[in-house]
C-alpha positions in Angstrom: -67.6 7.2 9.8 -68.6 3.3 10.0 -66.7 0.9 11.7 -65.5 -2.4 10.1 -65.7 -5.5 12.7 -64.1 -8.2 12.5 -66.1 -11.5 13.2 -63.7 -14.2 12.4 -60.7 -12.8 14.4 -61.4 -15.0 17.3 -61.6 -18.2 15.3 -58.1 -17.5 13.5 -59.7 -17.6 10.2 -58.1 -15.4 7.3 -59.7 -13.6 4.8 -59.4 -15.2 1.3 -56.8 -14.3 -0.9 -57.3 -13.5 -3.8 -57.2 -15.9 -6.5 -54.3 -16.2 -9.4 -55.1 -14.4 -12.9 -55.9 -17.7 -15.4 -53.7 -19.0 -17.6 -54.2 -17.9 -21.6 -54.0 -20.7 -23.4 -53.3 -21.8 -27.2 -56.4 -24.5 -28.8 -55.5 -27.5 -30.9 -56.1 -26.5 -34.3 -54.9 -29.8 -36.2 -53.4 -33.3 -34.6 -52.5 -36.4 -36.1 -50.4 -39.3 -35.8 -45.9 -39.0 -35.7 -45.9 -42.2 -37.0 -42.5 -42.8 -34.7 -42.7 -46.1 -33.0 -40.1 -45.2 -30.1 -43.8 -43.0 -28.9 -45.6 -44.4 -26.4 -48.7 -45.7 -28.4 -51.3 -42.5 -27.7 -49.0 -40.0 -28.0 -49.8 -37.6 -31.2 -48.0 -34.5 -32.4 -50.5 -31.4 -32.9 -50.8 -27.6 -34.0 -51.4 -24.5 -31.7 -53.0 -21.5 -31.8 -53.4 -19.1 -29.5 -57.3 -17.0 -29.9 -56.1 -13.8 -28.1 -53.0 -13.0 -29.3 -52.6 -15.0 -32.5 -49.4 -16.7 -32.1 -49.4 -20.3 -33.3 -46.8 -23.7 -32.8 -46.4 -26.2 -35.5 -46.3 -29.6 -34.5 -45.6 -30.0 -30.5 -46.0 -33.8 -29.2 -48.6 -34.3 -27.1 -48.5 -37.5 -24.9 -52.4 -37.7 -24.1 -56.1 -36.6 -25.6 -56.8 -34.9 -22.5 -53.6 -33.0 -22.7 -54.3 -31.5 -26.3 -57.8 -31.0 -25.1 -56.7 -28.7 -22.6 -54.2 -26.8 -24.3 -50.9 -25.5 -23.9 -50.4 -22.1 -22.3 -49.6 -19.0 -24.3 -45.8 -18.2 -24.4 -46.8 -14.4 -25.2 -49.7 -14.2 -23.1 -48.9 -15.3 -20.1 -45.0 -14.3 -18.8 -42.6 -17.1 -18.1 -44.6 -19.7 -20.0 -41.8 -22.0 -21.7 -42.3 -22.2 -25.6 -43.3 -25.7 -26.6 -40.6 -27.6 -28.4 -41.4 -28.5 -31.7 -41.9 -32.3 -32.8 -39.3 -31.7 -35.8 -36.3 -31.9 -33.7 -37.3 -35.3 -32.3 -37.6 -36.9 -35.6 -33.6 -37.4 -35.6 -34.9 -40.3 -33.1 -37.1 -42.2 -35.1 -35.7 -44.9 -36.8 -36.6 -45.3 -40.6 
């Protein structure tokens, strides 16, 4: 039977944990301009869609590129993700 030593005991280093399981997440499919000027001036409204599971948002707000870029994480993919408002609700704020 082999022994197992333990060379970093002295120094107090820990063995690295192990890393968190990565975050699903849903890829622009369309974006364009809300046309509300309350937004700040690169903010956008844009479409969802997740590749693995299929599930899709309409028209989320987005306040930068990079943001939309990256993606918004899948509500059914990934447990206790929040579902992304939609933009319609908002548009009660936008003066005509």
């Amino acid at each position: 039977m082999s022994h197992v030593v333990d060379l970093f005991k002295a120094t107090g280093v820990t063995a690295p944990r192990h890393r968190a399981k990565p975050l699903v997440r849903m890829h622009l499919t369309d974006a364009g301009d809300s046309g509300c000027v309350m937004n700040p001036p690169d903010a956008y409204i844009a479409c969802f869609k997740c590749h693995k599971c299929g599930h899709s948002v309409k028209w989320v707000q987005v306040n930068t590129t990079p943001e939309g870029r990256r993606g918004l994480p899948c509500p059914k993919c990934n447990d206790g993700a929040p579902e992304p408002k939609s933009f319609y609700g908002e548009l009660n704020k936008c003066p005509q």
